[in-house]
C-alpha positions in Angstrom: -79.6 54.9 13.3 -76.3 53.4 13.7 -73.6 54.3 11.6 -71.5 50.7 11.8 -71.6 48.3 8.9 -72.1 44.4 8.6 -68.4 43.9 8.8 -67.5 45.5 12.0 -70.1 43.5 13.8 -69.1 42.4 17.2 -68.3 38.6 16.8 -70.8 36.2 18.4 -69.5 33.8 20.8 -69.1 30.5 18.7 -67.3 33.1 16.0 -64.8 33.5 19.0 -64.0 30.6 19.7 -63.8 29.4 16.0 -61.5 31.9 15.8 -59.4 30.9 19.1 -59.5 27.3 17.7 -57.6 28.5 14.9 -55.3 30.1 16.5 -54.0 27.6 19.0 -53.9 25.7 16.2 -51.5 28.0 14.0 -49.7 28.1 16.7 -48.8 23.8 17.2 -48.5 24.1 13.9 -45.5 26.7 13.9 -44.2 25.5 17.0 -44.0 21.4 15.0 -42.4 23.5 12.0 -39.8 24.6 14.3 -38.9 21.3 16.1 -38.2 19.4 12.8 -35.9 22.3 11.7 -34.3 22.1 15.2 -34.0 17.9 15.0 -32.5 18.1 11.2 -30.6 20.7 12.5 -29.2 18.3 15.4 -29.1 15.5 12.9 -26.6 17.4 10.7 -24.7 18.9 13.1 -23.8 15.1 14.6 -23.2 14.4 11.2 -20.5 17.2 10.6 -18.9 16.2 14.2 -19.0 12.2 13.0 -17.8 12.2 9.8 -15.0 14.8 11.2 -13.8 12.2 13.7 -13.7 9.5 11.4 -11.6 11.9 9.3 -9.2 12.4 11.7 -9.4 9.0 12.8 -8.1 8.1 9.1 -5.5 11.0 9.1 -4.3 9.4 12.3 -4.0 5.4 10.9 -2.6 6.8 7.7 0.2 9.4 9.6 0.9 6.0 12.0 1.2 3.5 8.7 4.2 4.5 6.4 5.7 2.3 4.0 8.9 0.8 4.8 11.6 2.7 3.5 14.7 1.1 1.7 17.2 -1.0 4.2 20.5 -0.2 4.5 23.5 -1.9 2.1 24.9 -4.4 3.4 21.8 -6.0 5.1 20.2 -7.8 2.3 19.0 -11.1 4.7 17.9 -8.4 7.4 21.5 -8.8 9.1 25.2 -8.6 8.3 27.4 -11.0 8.2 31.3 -10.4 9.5 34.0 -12.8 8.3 37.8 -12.6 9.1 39.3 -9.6 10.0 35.8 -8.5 10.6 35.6 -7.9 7.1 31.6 -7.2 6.4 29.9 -9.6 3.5 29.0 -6.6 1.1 25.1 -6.7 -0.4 22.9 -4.4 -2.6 20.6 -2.2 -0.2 16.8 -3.7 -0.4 14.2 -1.4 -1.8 11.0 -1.1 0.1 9.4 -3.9 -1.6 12.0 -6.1 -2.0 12.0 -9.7 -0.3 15.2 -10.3 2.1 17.8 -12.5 0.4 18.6 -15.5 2.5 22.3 -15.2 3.7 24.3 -18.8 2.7 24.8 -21.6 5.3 28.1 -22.5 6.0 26.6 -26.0 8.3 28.7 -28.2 5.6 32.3 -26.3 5.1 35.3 -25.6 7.4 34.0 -22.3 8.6 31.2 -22.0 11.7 28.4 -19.9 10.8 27.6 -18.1 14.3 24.1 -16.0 14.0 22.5 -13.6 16.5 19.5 -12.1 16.8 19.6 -9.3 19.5 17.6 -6.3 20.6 20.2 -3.4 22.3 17.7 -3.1 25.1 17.6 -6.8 26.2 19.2 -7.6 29.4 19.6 -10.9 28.3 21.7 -9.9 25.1 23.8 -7.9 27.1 24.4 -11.0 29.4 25.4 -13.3 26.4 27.5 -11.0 24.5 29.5 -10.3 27.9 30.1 -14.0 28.4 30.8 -14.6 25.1 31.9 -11.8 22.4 35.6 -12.1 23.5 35.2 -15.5 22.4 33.6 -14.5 19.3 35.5 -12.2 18.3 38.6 -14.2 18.6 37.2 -16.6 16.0 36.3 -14.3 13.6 39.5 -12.3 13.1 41.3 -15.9 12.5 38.8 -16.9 10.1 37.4 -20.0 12.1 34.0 -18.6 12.1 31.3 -15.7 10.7 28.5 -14.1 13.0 25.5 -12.4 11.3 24.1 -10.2 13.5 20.3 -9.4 13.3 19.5 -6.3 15.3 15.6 -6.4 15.9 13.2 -4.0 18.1 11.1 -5.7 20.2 11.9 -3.8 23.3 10.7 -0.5 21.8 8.0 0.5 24.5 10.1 -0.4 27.5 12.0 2.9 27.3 9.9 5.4 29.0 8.6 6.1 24.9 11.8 6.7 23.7 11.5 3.7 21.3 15.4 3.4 22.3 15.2 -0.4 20.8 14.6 0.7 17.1 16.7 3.6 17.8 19.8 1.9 18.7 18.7 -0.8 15.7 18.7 2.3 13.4 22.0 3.5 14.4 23.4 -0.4 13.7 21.9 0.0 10.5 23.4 3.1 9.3 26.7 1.9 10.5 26.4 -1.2 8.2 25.5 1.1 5.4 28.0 3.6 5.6 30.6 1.8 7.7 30.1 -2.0 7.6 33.5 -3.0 8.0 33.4 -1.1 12.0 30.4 -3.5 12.9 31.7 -6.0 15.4 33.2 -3.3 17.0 29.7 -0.9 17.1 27.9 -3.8 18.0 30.5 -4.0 21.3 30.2 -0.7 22.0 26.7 -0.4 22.3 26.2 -3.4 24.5 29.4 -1.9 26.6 27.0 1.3 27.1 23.7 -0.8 27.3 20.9 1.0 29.3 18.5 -0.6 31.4 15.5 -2.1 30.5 12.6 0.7 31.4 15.0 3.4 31.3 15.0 6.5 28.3 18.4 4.7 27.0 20.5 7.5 25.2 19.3 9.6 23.1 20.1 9.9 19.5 22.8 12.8 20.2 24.8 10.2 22.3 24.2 7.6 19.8 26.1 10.1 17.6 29.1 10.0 20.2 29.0 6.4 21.0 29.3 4.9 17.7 31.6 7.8 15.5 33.9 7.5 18.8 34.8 4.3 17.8 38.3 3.3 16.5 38.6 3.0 12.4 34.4 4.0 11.9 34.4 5.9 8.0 31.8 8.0 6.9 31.1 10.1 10.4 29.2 12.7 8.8 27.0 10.0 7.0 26.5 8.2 9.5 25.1 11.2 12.3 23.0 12.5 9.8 22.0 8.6 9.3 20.8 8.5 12.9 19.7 11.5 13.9 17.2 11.6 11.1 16.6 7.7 11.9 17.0 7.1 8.3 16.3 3.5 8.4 13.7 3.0 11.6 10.7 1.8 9.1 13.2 -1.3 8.2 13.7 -2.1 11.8 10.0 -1.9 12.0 9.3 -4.3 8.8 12.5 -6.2 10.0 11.6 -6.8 13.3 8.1 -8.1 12.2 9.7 -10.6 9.6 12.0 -12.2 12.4 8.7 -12.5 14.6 6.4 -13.9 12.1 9.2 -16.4 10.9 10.7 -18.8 10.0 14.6 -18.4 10.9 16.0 -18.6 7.5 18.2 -21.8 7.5 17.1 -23.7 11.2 14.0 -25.1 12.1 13.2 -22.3 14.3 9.5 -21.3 12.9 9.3 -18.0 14.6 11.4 -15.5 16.7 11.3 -16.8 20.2 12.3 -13.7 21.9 16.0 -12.5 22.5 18.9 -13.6 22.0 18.3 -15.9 19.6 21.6 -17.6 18.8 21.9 -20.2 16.5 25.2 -22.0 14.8 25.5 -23.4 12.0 21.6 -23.4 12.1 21.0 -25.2 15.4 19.4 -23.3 18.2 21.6 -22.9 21.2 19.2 -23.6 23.9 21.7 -21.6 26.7 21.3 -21.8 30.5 21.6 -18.8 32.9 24.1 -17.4 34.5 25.7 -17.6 30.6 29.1 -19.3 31.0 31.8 -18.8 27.8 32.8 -22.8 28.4 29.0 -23.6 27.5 29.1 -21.9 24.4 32.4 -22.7 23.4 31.1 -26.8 23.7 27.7 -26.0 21.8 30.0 -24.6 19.1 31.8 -27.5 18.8 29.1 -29.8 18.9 27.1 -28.3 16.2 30.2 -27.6 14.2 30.3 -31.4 14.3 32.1 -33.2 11.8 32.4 -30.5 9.5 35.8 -30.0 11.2 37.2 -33.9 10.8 37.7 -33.0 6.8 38.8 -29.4 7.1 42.5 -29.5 5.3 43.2 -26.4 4.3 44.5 -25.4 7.8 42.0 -23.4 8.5 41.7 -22.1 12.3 38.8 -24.1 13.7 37.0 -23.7 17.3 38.0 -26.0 20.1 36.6 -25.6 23.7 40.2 -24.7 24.9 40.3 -21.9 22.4 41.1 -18.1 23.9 38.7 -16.2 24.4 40.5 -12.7 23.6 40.7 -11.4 20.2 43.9 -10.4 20.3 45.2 -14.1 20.4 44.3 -16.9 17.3 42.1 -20.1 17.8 44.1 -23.1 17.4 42.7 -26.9 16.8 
């Protein structure tokens, strides 16, 4: 007799293949287990790498967008104004959110309101105030006129990414903060050294040099910390975008056209190129207009034979 028992049996042939069946189905069965883990897996693990670039991506826009910091003293309309002497008009320095006071029109007495608005990198700029800031400058140490300057920044990419636009805005700035009364001759000194347009421009070190170097400036230290820490770039920033969204405050010009923008006594002066000083000098008169015919305080007033050097008075 045979010693082996019901359950060690061999297995029949349909038990075999039941049993094969089984296992080749155990088998799909593990190997559908494991795809879904590896597809959530996948899933999550584009999910990590998504929402981590969209985190950087708003590191990124918030590092990029800072709040405009205050603007300097002395700047309240988003430029300073220089009267005789070359004496600056002394404002309260804007906070962050403050709205830019309108600077007061002078169309309607004996004095000739003369504003610019320039960028230090324009070619153009550099052309007028060449032409013309001997001229200027003449009739604003007799007392004849007043020129607001309003340095802007919309040259800042064409400097090889040195931003040398809002730079050399910035160092204008901290001069009118710190120094107000050295403008005109700041503002001279920088065109005298203009760069060219697509060139680095100099560098904040030789901003430093250029405008402490210049005769009478007070408050050196102030004023290189002021620049080489670029104290006041956000406010050429919000500054700049004020003058291109517009309007001119007191002309009819609705937005910044480009630069120079030169207007007197409100009115745009539409210049021709190459810029000639005898051009100027007759748009001055003309939009001084009749504002002059009254003037009896013996003010100096502009005439088209006036001299152009500032060492020498205007005369009627």
């Amino acid at each position: 007799m045979s010693s082996q028992n019901q359950g060690d049996a061999p297995l029949s042939k349909n038990q075999r293949r039941a049993a094969a069946r089984e296992k080749a189905q155990a088998a799909r069965l593990k190997h559908k287990r494991r795809q879904r883990a590896g597809k959530w897996l996948l899933q999550g693990g584009l999910a990590v790498v998504v929402i981590a670039i969209v985190v950087g991506v708003v590191l990124i826009i918030t590092n990029s967008i800072r709040p405009a910091g205050p603007g300097p003293a002395n700047m309240a309309s988003d430029g300073i104004t220089i009267g005789k002497d070359f004496v600056a008009e002394q404002t309260k320095a804007l906070g962050p959110d403050d709205e830019p006071v309108t600077s007061s029109s002078t169309a309607a007495s004996d004095t000739v309101n003369i504003t610019v608005y320039l960028d230090y990198l324009c070619p153009i700029c550099g052309q007028f105030e060449k032409a013309n800031n001997d001229y200027i400058s003449g009739l604003v140490k007799s007392g004849a006129a007043t020129v607001s300057y309003h340095p802007v920044a919309i040259l800042t990419n064409q400097s090889l990414g040195t931003k040398y636009s809002n730079r050399a805005a910035n160092a204008a700035a901290c001069v009118a903060n710190y120094s107000p009364d050295s403008f005109f001759d700041v503002n001279t000194a920088l065109f005298a050294n203009q760069p060219e347009e697509g060139t680095a421009g100099l560098n904040n070190d030789a901003l430093v040099k250029l405008v402490t170097g210049v005769d009478g400036i007070q408050k050196k230290s102030e004023i290189t910390t002021c620049i080489k820490d670029e104290e006041f770039k956000s406010w050429v920033t919000s500054a700049t975008q004020r003058a291109v969204d517009g309007p001119i405050p007191n002309s009819k010009v609705d937005a910044l056209p480009g630069t120079p923008l030169v207007l007197v006594n409100g009115q745009r002066y539409q210049f021709s190129t190459p810029f000639t000083n005898e051009e100027f000098r007759n748009f001055v008169i003309t939009a001084a207009g009749n504002s002059y015919a009254d003037n009896s305080t013996g003010t100096a007033t502009p005439n088209p034979s006036d001299s152009a050097t500032p060492s020498e008075t205007p005369t009627p």
